[in-house]
C-alpha positions in Angstrom: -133.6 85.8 77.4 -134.2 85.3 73.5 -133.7 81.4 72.1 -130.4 82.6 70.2 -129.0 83.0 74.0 -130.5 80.1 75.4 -129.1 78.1 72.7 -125.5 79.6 73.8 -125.8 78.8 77.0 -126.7 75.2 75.8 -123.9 74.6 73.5 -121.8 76.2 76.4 -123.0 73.8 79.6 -122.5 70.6 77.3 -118.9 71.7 75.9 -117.7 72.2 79.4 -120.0 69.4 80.9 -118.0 67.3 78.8 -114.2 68.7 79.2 -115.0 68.2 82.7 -116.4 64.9 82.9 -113.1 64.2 80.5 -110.8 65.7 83.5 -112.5 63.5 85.8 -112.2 60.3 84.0 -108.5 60.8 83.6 -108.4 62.2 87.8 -109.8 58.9 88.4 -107.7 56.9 86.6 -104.6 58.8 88.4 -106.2 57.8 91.7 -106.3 53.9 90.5 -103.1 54.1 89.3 -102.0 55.6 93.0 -103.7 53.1 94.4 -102.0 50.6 93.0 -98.7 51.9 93.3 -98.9 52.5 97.0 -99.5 48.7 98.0 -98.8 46.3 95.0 -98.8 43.4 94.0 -97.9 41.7 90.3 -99.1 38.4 89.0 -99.2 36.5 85.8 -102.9 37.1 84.7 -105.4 35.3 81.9 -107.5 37.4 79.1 -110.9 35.6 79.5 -112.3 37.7 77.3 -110.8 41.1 75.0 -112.2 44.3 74.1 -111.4 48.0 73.4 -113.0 48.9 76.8 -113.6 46.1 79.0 -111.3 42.6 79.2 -112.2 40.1 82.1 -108.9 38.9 83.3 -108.5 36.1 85.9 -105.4 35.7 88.3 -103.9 34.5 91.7 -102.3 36.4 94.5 -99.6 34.8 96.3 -102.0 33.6 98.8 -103.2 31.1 96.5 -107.0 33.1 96.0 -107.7 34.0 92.2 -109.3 36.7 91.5 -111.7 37.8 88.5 -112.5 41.5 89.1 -116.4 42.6 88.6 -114.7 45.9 86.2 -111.9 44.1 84.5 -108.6 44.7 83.7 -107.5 48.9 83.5 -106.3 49.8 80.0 -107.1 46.4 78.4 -106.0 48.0 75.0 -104.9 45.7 72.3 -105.5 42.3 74.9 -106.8 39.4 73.3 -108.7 36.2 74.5 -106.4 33.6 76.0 -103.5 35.5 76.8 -101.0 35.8 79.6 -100.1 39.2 80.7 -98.2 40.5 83.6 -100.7 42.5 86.1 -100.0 44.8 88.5 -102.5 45.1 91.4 -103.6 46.9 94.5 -102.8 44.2 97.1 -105.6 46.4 99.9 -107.9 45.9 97.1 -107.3 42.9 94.1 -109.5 43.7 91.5 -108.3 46.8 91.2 -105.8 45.7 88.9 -103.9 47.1 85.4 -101.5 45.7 83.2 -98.0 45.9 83.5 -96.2 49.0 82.0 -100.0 50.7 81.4 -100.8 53.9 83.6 -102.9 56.8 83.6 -100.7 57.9 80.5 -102.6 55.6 78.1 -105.8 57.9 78.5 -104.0 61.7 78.1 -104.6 61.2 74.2 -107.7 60.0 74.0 -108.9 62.4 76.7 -106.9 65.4 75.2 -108.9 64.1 72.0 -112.1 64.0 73.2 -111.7 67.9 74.9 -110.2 69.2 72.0 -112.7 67.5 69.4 -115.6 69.2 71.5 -114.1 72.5 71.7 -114.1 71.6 67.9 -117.3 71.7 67.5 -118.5 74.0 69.9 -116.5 77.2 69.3 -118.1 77.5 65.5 -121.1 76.8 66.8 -120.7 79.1 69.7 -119.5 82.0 67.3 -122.1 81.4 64.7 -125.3 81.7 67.3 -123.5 85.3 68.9 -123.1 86.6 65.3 -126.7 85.1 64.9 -127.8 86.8 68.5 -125.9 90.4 67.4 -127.6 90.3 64.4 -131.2 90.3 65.8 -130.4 93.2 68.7 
């Protein structure tokens, strides 16, 4: 097998590598939305502290326990520190908790984005190494 082929094969294993990984993050975040919707609970909830991919929330369920979960809040998009938001939570599990209105449709875009972006890049590259590989049989 020459370079030019191994190269492919490269550039190949990482595009789909990543579409998949992609498919899985969004799969998962299906699953936590399920999850939540199958047993849940809603509370007022505090931003402790905000960013684009992690925001540390702190709230309590009915039964008077507050809860600060280890991985944050899901889709914490556009929180910032201090504020009160609405939550919705798995009651079987607490910190497994999202805010209120956000699902699994907040990550399409940016998933769609990031498959479509890498197909981007990968397809010239792709077509420029089999020219490159036809070329040199």
């Amino acid at each position: 097998m020459s370079g030019i082929d191994k190269a492919r094969r490269a550039v190949l294993a990482v595009a789909v590598g990543i579409s998949v990984l992609t498919a899985i993050l969004v799969l998962g975040a299906w699953r936590n939305d399920h999850l939540i919707g199958s047993d849940m609970g809603t509370a007022t909830a505090e931003v402790l502290s905000a960013g684009s991919l992690r925001s540390a929330i702190s709230f309590v369920t009915p039964d008077g326990v507050t809860h600060n979960p280890e991985l944050g809040v899901l889709y914490p998009t556009g929180l910032t520190a201090g504020q009160r938001i609405a939550v919705e939570y798995s009651r079987a599990d607490p910190d497994l908790v999202r805010v209120t209105g956000r699902d699994v449709r907040v990550a399409l875009v940016p998933a769609a984005s990031v498959i479509v972006v890498t197909w981007l890049i990968a397809t010239p590259v792709l077509t420029y190494l089999r020219r490159r590989s036809a070329a040199a049989a």
